[in-house]
C-alpha positions as CSV (number, residue, x, y, z in Angstrom):
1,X,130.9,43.9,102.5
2,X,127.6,44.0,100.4
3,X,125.0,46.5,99.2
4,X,121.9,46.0,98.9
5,X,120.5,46.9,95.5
6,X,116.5,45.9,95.9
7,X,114.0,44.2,97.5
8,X,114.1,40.3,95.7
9,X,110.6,38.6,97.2
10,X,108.9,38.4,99.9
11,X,106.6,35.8,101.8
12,X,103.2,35.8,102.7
13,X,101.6,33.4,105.1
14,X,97.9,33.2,103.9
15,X,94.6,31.3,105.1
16,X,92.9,31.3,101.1
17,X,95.1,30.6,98.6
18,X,92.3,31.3,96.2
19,X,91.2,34.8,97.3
20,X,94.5,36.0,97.5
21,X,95.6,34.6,93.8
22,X,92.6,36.4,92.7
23,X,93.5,39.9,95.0
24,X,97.3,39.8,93.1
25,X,96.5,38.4,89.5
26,X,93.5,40.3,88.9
27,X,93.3,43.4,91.0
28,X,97.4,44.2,91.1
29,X,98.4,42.6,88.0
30,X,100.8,39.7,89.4
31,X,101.0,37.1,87.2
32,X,101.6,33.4,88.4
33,X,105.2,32.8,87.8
34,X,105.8,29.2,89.5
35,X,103.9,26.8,91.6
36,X,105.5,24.0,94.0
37,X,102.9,22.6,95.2
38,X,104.6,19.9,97.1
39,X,105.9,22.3,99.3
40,X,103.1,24.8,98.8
41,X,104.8,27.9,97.3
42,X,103.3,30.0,94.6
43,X,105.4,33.0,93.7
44,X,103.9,35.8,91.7
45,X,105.9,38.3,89.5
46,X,104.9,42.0,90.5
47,X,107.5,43.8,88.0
48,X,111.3,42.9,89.3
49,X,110.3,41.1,92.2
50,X,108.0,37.8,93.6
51,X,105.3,38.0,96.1
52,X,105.3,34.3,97.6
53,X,102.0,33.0,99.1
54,X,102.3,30.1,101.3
55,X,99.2,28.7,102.5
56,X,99.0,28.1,106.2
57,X,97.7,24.6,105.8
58,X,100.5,23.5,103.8
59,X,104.5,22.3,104.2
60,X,105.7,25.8,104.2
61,X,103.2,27.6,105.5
62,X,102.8,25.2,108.7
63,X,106.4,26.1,109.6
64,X,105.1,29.4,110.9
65,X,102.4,28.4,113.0
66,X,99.3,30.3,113.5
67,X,97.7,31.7,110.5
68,X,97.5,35.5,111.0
69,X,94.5,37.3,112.3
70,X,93.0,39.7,114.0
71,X,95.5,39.5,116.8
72,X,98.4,39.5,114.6
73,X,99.4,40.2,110.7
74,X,102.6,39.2,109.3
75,X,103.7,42.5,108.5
76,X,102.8,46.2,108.9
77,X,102.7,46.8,104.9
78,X,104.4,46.4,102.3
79,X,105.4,49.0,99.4
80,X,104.7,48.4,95.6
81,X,106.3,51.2,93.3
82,X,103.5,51.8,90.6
83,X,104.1,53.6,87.0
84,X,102.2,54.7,86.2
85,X,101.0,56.4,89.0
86,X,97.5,57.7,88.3
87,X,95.5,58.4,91.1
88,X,92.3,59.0,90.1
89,X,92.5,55.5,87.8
90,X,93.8,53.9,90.9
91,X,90.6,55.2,93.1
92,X,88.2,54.3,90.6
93,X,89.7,50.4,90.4
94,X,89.6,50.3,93.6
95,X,86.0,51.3,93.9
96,X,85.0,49.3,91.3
97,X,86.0,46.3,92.4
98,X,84.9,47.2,96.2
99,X,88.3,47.5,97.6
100,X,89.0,50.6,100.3
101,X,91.5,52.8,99.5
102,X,93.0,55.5,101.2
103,X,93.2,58.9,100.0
104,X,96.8,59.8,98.1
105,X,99.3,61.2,100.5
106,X,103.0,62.3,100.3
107,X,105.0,60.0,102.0
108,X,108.6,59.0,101.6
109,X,110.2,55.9,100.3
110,X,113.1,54.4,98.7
111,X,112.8,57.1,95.9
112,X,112.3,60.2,98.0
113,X,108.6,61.6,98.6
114,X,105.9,61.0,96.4
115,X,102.0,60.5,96.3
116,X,101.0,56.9,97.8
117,X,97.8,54.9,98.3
118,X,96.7,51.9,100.8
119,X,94.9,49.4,100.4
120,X,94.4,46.1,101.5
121,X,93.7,42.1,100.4
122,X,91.9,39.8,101.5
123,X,93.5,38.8,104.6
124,X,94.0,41.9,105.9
125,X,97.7,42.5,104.5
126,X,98.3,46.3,103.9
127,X,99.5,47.8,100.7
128,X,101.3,51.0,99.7
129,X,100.9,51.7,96.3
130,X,103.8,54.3,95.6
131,X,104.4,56.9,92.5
132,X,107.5,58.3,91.4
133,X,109.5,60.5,93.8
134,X,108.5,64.2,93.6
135,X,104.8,63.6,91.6
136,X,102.1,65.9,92.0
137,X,99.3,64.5,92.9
């Protein structure tokens, strides 16, 4: 058998390729790490892992049919492990650059509990930005 040691990439559907390079390179700090365009893949590095974007208009992204919406997302949320974790630095991002964030909460993750915030990009996409296990907020 296998274990499982982390989370490698995963794959976003989106609508504006644009609007969402901009959301991860500028607001989260992804940085562009390949581009296929033929097939219409553009993976970003966020630390040890790869957010993919694959527009819905293009080879990859037209395998999945609808673009998601209002009536559907492609996934509940997704969880980004932040350090540092600094709440109030977070917030005033966030606000700055008119994005709604949630208030920090304990919740549990991979690490144990510890002090999270969501947000979300452009298309709607919900974010957990997680601290270090046991934190005080």
């Amino acid at each position: 058998m296998f274990n499982i040691s982390h989370i490698d990439h995963l794959v976003l559907r989106v609508k504006s390729l644009d609007a969402m390079r901009d959301f991860y390179e500028e607001v989260l700090g992804c940085h562009m790490e390949r581009e296929n365009t033929d097939l219409g893949l553009y993976q970003l590095r966020a630390g040890n892992c790869l957010i993919d974007l694959v527009p819905v208009d293009q080879p990859v992204g037209r395998a999945g049919g609808a673009a998601p919406g209002s009536e559907g997302r492609n996934l509940h949320h997704f969880c980004l492990r932040i350090d540092p974790f600094e709440p109030k630095e977070i917030l005033r991002v966030m606000k700055a650059k008119n994005i709604d964030a949630s208030p920090v909460e304990q919740r549990y993750g991979a690490e144990g509990v510890g002090p999270s915030i969501y947000i979300s990009d452009p298309e709607k996409n919900v974010i957990e930005l997680k601290g270090p296990a046991n934190a005080k907020t």
